[in-house]
C-alpha positions, 0 to 999 in steps of 0.5 A: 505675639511680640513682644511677648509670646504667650498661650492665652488665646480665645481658642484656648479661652473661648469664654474670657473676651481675649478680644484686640488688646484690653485688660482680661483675666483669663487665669482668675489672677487678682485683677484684670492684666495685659501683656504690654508692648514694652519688651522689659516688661511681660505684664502689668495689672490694669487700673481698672477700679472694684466694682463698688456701690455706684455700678452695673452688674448685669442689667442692673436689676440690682443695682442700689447706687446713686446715680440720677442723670441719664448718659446724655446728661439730663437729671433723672426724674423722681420715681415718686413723682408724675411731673413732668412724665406719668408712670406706673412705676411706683413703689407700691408695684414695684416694692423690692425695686429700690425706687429711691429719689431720682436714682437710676435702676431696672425696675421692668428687667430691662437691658440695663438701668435707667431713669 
Protein backbone atom coordinates (compact mmCIF):
# COMPACT_ATOMS: atom_id res chain seq x y z
CA UNK A 1 0.00 0.00 0.00
CA UNK A 2 2.17 2.78 -0.98
CA UNK A 3 1.93 5.70 -1.48
CA UNK A 4 -0.80 5.66 0.59
CA UNK A 5 -1.82 2.87 3.33
CA UNK A 6 -5.21 2.71 3.99
CA UNK A 7 -8.03 -0.29 5.26
CA UNK A 8 -10.16 -0.83 2.23
CA UNK A 9 -9.26 -4.07 1.48
CA UNK A 10 -11.70 -6.84 -0.15
CA UNK A 11 -11.43 -8.56 3.16
CA UNK A 12 -12.85 -5.87 5.01
CA UNK A 13 -15.24 -5.05 1.86
CA UNK A 14 -16.05 -8.43 0.09
CA UNK A 15 -18.88 -7.04 -1.50
CA UNK A 16 -17.43 -3.62 -3.10
CA UNK A 17 -14.89 -5.12 -6.53
CA UNK A 18 -11.73 -3.85 -4.50
CA UNK A 19 -10.33 -5.49 -7.62
CA UNK A 20 -6.27 -4.10 -9.06
CA UNK A 21 -6.57 -0.34 -9.08
CA UNK A 22 -10.05 0.85 -10.43
CA UNK A 23 -12.30 3.49 -9.57
CA UNK A 24 -14.88 2.04 -6.42
CA UNK A 25 -16.86 3.43 -3.73
CA UNK A 26 -16.65 1.18 -0.75
CA UNK A 27 -17.68 3.98 1.77
CA UNK A 28 -20.91 5.25 -0.48
CA UNK A 29 -18.76 8.57 -0.93
CA UNK A 30 -20.54 10.84 -3.53
CA UNK A 31 -19.05 9.02 -6.46
CA UNK A 32 -16.59 6.52 -7.29
CA UNK A 33 -12.73 7.33 -6.22
CA UNK A 34 -9.05 5.64 -5.98
CA UNK A 35 -6.28 6.37 -4.06
CA UNK A 36 -3.57 7.69 -6.53
CA UNK A 37 0.05 7.11 -6.95
CA UNK A 38 0.98 10.61 -6.39
CA UNK A 39 2.37 10.63 -3.11
CA UNK A 40 0.69 14.82 -2.47
CA UNK A 41 -2.42 13.47 -3.20
CA UNK A 42 -4.37 10.61 -1.10
CA UNK A 43 -7.34 10.49 -3.47
CA UNK A 44 -9.46 11.79 -6.20
CA UNK A 45 -13.14 11.25 -7.59
CA UNK A 46 -12.94 9.04 -10.74
CA UNK A 47 -14.65 10.69 -14.00
CA UNK A 48 -16.84 8.13 -14.26
CA UNK A 49 -20.06 9.88 -15.93
CA UNK A 50 -24.11 9.26 -14.04
CA UNK A 51 -25.58 7.07 -15.41
CA UNK A 52 -28.17 8.57 -17.58
CA UNK A 53 -30.96 7.69 -20.26
CA UNK A 54 -28.38 5.90 -22.76
CA UNK A 55 -27.20 2.87 -20.11
CA UNK A 56 -27.35 -0.54 -18.95
CA UNK A 57 -28.40 -1.64 -15.75
CA UNK A 58 -28.45 -5.10 -14.85
CA UNK A 59 -29.51 -6.94 -17.92
CA UNK A 60 -30.78 -4.09 -19.41
CA UNK A 61 -34.51 -5.22 -19.05
CA UNK A 62 -35.12 -1.75 -18.36
CA UNK A 63 -33.35 -0.16 -20.08
CA UNK A 64 -35.41 2.74 -22.71
CA UNK A 65 -32.17 4.40 -24.51
CA UNK A 66 -31.61 5.10 -27.97
CA UNK A 67 -28.93 3.15 -28.87
CA UNK A 68 -29.36 1.16 -32.53
CA UNK A 69 -26.01 -0.40 -33.59
CA UNK A 70 -24.57 -3.67 -32.08
CA UNK A 71 -21.07 -3.47 -30.37
CA UNK A 72 -19.47 -4.47 -33.74
CA UNK A 73 -20.91 -1.69 -35.39
CA UNK A 74 -23.99 -3.09 -37.48
CA UNK A 75 -27.09 -0.82 -37.34
CA UNK A 76 -29.91 -2.61 -35.60
CA UNK A 77 -33.04 -3.79 -37.18
CA UNK A 78 -36.38 -2.41 -36.84
CA UNK A 79 -38.46 -4.29 -34.10
CA UNK A 80 -41.39 -3.82 -36.14
CA UNK A 81 -39.75 -5.01 -39.09
CA UNK A 82 -38.90 -8.99 -40.73
CA UNK A 83 -36.40 -7.75 -43.35
CA UNK A 84 -33.93 -8.94 -43.32
CA UNK A 85 -34.37 -11.39 -40.26
CA UNK A 86 -38.03 -12.84 -39.11
CA UNK A 87 -38.90 -12.68 -35.30
CA UNK A 88 -41.36 -13.13 -32.63
CA UNK A 89 -40.63 -10.17 -30.99
CA UNK A 90 -43.42 -8.07 -31.67
CA UNK A 91 -45.01 -5.36 -29.53
CA UNK A 92 -48.20 -7.14 -29.23
CA UNK A 93 -46.03 -10.07 -27.33
CA UNK A 94 -43.89 -8.38 -25.79
CA UNK A 95 -46.16 -4.85 -24.69
CA UNK A 96 -44.08 -3.41 -21.54
CA UNK A 97 -40.70 -4.18 -23.82
CA UNK A 98 -40.04 -0.74 -25.13
CA UNK A 99 -39.74 -2.35 -28.82
CA UNK A 100 -39.28 1.19 -30.23
CA UNK A 101 -37.38 1.73 -33.69
CA UNK A 102 -34.39 0.16 -34.09
CA UNK A 103 -33.43 0.46 -30.41
CA UNK A 104 -31.31 -1.92 -28.48
CA UNK A 105 -33.49 -3.68 -25.30
CA UNK A 106 -34.02 -7.07 -23.30
CA UNK A 107 -37.21 -8.00 -24.27
CA UNK A 108 -36.53 -12.34 -23.40
CA UNK A 109 -34.33 -11.48 -20.08
CA UNK A 110 -31.33 -12.11 -21.66
CA UNK A 111 -27.96 -11.25 -20.02
CA UNK A 112 -27.91 -7.99 -21.59
CA UNK A 113 -29.67 -5.88 -24.23
CA UNK A 114 -29.43 -6.46 -27.76
CA UNK A 115 -31.00 -5.78 -31.24
Amino acid sequence: QTPHSHSYTTARYPSSGLDKNFCRNPDGDSGVWCYTTDPDTRFELCGVPACGEDCQIGNGSSYRGTVGVTETGRTCQRWDSQTPHSHSYTTARYPSSGLDKNFCRNPDGDSGVWC
